[in-house]
N, C-alpha and C positions, 0 to 999 in steps of 0.2 A: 526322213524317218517314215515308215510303212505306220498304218495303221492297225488296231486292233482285228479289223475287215479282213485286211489286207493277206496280213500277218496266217490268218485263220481259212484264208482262201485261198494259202498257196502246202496250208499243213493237209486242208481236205484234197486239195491235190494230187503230194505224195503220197497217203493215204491209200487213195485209190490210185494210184500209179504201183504203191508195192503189192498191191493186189489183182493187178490187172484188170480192172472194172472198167477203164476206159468205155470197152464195146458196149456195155450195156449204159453205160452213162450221156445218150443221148438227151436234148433237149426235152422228149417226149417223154423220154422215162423216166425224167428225173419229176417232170411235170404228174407226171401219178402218181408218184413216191411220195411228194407232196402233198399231194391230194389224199392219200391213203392215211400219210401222219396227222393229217390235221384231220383226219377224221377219228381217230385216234386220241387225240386230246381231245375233242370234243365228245366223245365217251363218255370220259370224267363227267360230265356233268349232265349228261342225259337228264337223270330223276332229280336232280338237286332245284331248290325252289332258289329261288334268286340273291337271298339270306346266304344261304349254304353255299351257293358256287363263290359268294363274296369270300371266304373263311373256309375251305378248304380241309379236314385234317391235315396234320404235318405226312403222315405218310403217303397219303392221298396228294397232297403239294408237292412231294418230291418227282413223283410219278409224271406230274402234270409236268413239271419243271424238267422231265426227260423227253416229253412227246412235244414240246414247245420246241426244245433243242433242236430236236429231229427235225422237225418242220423248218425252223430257222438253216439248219444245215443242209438241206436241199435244196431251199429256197436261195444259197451262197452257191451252192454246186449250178444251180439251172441260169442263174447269172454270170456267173464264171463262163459257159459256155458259150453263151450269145454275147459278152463282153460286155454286159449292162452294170453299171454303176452304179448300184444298190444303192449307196449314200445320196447321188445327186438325183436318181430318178424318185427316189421317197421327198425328199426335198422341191424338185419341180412339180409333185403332185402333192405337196401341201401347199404351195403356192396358187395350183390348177384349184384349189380347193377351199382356198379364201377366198379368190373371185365370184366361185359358183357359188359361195356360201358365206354371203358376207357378212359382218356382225348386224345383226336387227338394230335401226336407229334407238333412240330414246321416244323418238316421236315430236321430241322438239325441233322446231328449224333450223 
């Protein structure tokens, strides 16, 4: 059984196959698309004091919740590409990421 990922990595596929985007859907282009969306969600919250970006308006949250997508769905297209494992490389780098950051003892022995 395919996963959710999976499932969702081969619909942005067709997608851009019935559109013909292939050419422009390079590894680098998809790598600024990226970059562009996630600058883009972080818009939203420019002027918001730290309170405010916690609690969003609902209009303002849906928005956010479009430019997140975005970001997310490039981020599936630019992996798709280079053949990277989105699930197990987020997974070997929260592993990479216990080691370098590992829980602070108590202090006792």
């Amino acid at each position: 059984m395919r996963t959710e990922i999976e499932l969702l990595t081969l619909s942005l596929r067709q997608f851009a196959a019935q559109r013909d985007w292939a050419p422009f859907h390079s590894p680098k282009n998809l790598a600024s698309a990226l970059i562009v969306e996630a600058a883009e969600l972080l818009e939203h919250f420019q002027w918001m004091t730290e309170a405010q970006s916690a609690q969003p308006p609902a209009d303002q949250r849906a928005e956010i919740a479009a430019e997140a997508a975005d970001v997310f769905l490039y981020l599936l297209q630019l992996c798709d590409q280079l053949d990277i494992d989105l699930v197990a490389a987020a997974k070997d780098k929260m592993l990479r990421n216990a080691l370098k950051y590992p829980v602070p003892s108590s202090g006792a022995p």
